[in-house]
C-alpha positions in Angstrom: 11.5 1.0 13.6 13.4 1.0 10.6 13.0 3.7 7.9 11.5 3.9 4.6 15.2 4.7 2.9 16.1 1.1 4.4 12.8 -0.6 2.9 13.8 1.0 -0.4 17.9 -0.3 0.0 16.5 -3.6 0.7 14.5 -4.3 -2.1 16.4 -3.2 -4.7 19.1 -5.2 -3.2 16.8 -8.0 -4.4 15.1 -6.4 -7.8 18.2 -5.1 -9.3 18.2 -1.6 -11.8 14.5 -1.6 -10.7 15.1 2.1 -8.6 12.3 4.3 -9.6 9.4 0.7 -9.6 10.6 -0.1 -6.4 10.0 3.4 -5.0 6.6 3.8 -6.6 5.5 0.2 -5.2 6.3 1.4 -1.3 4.4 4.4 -2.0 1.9 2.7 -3.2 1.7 0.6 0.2 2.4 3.6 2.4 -0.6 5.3 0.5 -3.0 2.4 1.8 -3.3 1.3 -2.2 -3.4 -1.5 -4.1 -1.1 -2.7 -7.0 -0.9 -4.4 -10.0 2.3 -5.3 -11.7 2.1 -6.4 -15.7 4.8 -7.7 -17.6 6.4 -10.6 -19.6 7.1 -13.6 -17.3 10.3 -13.7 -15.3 11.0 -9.9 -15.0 10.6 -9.8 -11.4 6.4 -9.0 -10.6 5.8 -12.0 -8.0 9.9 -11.2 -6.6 9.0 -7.5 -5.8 5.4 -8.2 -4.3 6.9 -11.1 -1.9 10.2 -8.2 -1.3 7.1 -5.7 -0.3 5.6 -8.1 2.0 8.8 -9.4 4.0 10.4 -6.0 4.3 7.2 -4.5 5.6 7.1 -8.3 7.9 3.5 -8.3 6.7 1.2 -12.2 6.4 1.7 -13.5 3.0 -0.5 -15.4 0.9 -0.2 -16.5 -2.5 -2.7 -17.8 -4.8 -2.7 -19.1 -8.7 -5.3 -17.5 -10.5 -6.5 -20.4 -13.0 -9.2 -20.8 -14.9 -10.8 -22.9 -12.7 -10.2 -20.6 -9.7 -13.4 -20.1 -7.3 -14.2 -17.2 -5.5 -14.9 -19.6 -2.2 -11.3 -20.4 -2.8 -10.7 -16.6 -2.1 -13.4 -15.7 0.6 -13.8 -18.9 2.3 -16.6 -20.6 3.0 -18.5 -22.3 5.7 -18.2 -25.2 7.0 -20.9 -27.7 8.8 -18.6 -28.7 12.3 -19.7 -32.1 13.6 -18.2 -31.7 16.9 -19.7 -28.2 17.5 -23.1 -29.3 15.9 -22.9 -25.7 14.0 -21.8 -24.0 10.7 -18.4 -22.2 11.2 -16.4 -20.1 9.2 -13.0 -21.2 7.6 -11.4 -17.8 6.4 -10.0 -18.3 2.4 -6.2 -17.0 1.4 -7.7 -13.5 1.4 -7.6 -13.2 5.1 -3.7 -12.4 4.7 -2.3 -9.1 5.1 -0.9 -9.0 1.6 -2.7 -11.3 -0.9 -0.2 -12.2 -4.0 -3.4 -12.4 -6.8 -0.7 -14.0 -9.1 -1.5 -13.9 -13.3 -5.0 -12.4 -12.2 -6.2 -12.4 -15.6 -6.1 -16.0 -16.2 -9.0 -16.2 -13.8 -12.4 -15.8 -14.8 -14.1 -12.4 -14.6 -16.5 -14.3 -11.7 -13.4 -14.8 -9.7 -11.8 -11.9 -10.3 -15.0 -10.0 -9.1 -15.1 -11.7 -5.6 -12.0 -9.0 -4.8 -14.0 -6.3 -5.4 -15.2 -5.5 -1.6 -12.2 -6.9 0.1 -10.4 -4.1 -1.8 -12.8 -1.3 -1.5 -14.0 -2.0 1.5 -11.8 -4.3 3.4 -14.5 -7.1 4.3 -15.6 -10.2 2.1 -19.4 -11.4 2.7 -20.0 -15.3 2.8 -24.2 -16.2 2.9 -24.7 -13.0 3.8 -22.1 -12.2 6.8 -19.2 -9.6 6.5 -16.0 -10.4 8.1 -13.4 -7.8 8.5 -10.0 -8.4 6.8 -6.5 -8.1 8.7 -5.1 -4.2 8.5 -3.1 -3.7 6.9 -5.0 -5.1 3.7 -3.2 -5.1 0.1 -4.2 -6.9 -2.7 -0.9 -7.3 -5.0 -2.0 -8.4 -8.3 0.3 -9.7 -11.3 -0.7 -9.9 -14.7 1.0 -10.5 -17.8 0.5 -9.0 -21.4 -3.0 -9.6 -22.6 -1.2 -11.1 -26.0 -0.7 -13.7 -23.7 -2.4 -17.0 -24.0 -5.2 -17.5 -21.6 -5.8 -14.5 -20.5 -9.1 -11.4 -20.5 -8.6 -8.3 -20.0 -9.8 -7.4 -16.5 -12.9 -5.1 -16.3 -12.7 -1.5 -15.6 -14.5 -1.3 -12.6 -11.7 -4.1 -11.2 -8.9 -1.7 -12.7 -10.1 1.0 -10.9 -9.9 -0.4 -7.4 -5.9 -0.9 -8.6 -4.2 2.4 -6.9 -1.0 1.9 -9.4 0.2 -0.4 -12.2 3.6 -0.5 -13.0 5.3 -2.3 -15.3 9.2 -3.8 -14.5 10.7 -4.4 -18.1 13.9 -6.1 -19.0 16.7 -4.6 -16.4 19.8 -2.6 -17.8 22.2 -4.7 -19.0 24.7 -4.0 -16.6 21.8 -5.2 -13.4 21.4 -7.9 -15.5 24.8 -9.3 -15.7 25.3 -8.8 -11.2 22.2 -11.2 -11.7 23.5 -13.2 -13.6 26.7 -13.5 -11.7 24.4 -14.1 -8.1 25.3 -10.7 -7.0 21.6 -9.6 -5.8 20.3 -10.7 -2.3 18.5 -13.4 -2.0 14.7 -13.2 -1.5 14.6 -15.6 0.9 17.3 -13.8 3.5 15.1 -10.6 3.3 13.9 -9.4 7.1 11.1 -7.0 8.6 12.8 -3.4 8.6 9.3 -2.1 9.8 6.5 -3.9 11.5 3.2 -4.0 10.1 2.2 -1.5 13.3 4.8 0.4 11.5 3.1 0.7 8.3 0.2 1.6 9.7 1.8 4.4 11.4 3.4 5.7 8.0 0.1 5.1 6.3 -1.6 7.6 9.1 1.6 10.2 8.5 1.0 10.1 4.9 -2.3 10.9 4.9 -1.8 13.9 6.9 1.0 15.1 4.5 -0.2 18.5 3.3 -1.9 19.6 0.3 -2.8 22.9 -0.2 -5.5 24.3 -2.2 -3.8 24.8 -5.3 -2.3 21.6 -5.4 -5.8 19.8 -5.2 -6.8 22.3 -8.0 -3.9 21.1 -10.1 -5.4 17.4 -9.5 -8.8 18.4 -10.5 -7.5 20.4 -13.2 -5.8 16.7 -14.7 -9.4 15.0 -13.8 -11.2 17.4 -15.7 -9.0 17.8 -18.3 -8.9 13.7 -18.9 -12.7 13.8 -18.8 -12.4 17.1 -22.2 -13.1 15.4 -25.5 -10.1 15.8 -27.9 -7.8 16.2 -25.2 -7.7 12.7 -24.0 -8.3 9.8 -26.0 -8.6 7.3 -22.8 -11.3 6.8 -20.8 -12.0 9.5 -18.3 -10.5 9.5 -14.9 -13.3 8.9 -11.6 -13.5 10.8 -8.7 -12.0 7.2 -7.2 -9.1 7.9 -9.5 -8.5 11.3 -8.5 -8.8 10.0 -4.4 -5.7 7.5 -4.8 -4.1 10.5 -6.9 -3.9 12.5 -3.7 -2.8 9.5 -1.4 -0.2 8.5 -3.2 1.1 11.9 -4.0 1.3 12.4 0.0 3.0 9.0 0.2 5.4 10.1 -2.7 6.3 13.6 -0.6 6.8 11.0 2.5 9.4 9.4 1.1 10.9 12.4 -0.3 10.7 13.3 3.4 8.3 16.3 3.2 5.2 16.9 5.5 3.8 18.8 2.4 2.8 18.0 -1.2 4.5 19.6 -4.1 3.4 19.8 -7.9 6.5 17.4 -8.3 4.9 14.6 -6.4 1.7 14.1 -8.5 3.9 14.6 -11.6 6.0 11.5 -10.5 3.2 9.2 -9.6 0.5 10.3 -11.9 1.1 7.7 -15.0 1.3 5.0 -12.3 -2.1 5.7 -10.9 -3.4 7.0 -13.7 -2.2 5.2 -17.2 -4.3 1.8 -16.3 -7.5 3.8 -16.1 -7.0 5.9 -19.2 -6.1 3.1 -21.2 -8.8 0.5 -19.8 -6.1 -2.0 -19.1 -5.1 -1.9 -22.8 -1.0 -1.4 -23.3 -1.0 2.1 -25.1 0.7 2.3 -28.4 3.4 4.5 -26.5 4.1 3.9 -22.7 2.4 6.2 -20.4 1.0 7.9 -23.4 -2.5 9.3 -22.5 -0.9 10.2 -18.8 2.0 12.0 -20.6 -0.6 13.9 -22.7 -2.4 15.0 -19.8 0.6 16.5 -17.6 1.7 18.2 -20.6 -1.5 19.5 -21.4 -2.3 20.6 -17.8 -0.4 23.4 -16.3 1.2 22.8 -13.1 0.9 25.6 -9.7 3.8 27.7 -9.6 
């Protein structure tokens, strides 16, 4: 099995000047979350999810959220089957180990909704039957500026099931110009460094990265403290928010190669998890702005 440090080479082999994005998406995936990426067309969101999926040699769907979208054309539906006489099952695009929800919030807020228990839960029901999803399960939305035309802002309780959202920007100029000049790596050349069983196995490791008592109290401290009228202007963070916190802070430790979770480790994957709740999905006026408040406000463990 390959290592995480080759996953992370890999892809920014492909998403070039995009170090610190790239990192926080793996961790994101190692921590069992899922992720939404928001930007201005063409900067890479649909490139990195598809980099995620190959690298990690996980099933790949894609699908076009458009207004018109379905949530059958998620779930599936059933289907009468004249040779079996019987009603069966055909299993929609979310039966995939990653599902590529592409411009999500084009889609209605029906549509978008039909995600909900396949992303907290990791089952769809159709007429009243659950069916498991594939493990492992992660929903990889993109999304682009709500200034955009055609598209709704997504509803909280749909942010909420999103462990992280990162946003790529424009690269440096000098990443840029290797672009330009056809020096990245082709996505299409990209190869499984770890299996699926793999990730499943770095997903169990994480979550038995250690956090010790004081380092939880830190995380409740930023909960509470986000919750404090006058101190935070966003909306409050939920117990769910605090939950993906921790995961992805053990990931985070993972890949800095630690069996133990350090102060340092929230800090660098708190405005990730944290920004798209506080802000309700809305850009801030300053980037990570209400996050930034709350880690400076909040004194860290010594």
């Amino acid at each position: 099995m390959g290592s995480l440090q080759q996953v992370l080479a890999q892809i920014n082999g492909v998403l070039l000047g995009k170090n610190d994005q790239v990192r926080l998406a793996v961790a994101c995936l190692v921590s069992g979350g899922h992720l939404l990426i928001e930007d201005f067309p063409g900067v890479g969101k649909t490139t990195l999810a598809e980099a995620l999926a190959r690298s990690f040699g996980l099933a790949f769907r894609r699908v076009h959220f458009t207004s018109d979208l379905l949530p059958a054309d998620l779930t599936g539906l059933r289907l009468f089957d004249q040779h079996l006489g019987q009603f069966r099952f055909e299993p929609g695009p979310l039966f995939s180990q990653v599902l590529l929800a592409d411009e999500i919030n084009r889609a209605s807020p029906r549509c978008q909704s039909a995600l909900l228990e396949a992303m907290a839960a990791g089952r769809v029901s159709v007429d009243g039957t659950s069916h498991q999803l594939p493990k492992p399960f992660c929903v990889i939305a993109t999304q682009n500026g709500l200034d955009q035309a055609g598209t709704s802002p997504l509803p909280e309780s749909q942010l909420d099931r999103f462990a992280m959202r990162l946003s790529l920007g424009f690269p440096p100029r000098q990443a840029e110009a290797a672009l330009l000049a056809g020096q990245s790596t082709p996505l299409a050349s990209l190869a499984a460094v770890i299996e699926p069983e793999g990730l499943e196995e770095l997903q169990q490791q994480a979550s038995r990265v250690a956090c010790e008592p004081p380092l939880l109290d830190y995380v409740l401290d930023l909960l509470t403290a986000s919750r404090q009228g006058g101190l935070a202007t966003g909306t409050p963070l939920s117990p769910r928010a605090g939950c993906a916190l921790v995961a992805a802070a053990r990931a985070w430790a993972l890949l800095e190669g630690r069996s133990y979770g350090v102060p340092a480790d929230v800090q660098a994957v708190f405005p990730a998890v944290a920004e798209h709740r506080l802000d309700g999905g809305r850009p801030a006026q300053e980037p990570g702005g209400y996050s930034r408040q709350l880690l400076a406000a909040v004194e860290a463990i010594r």
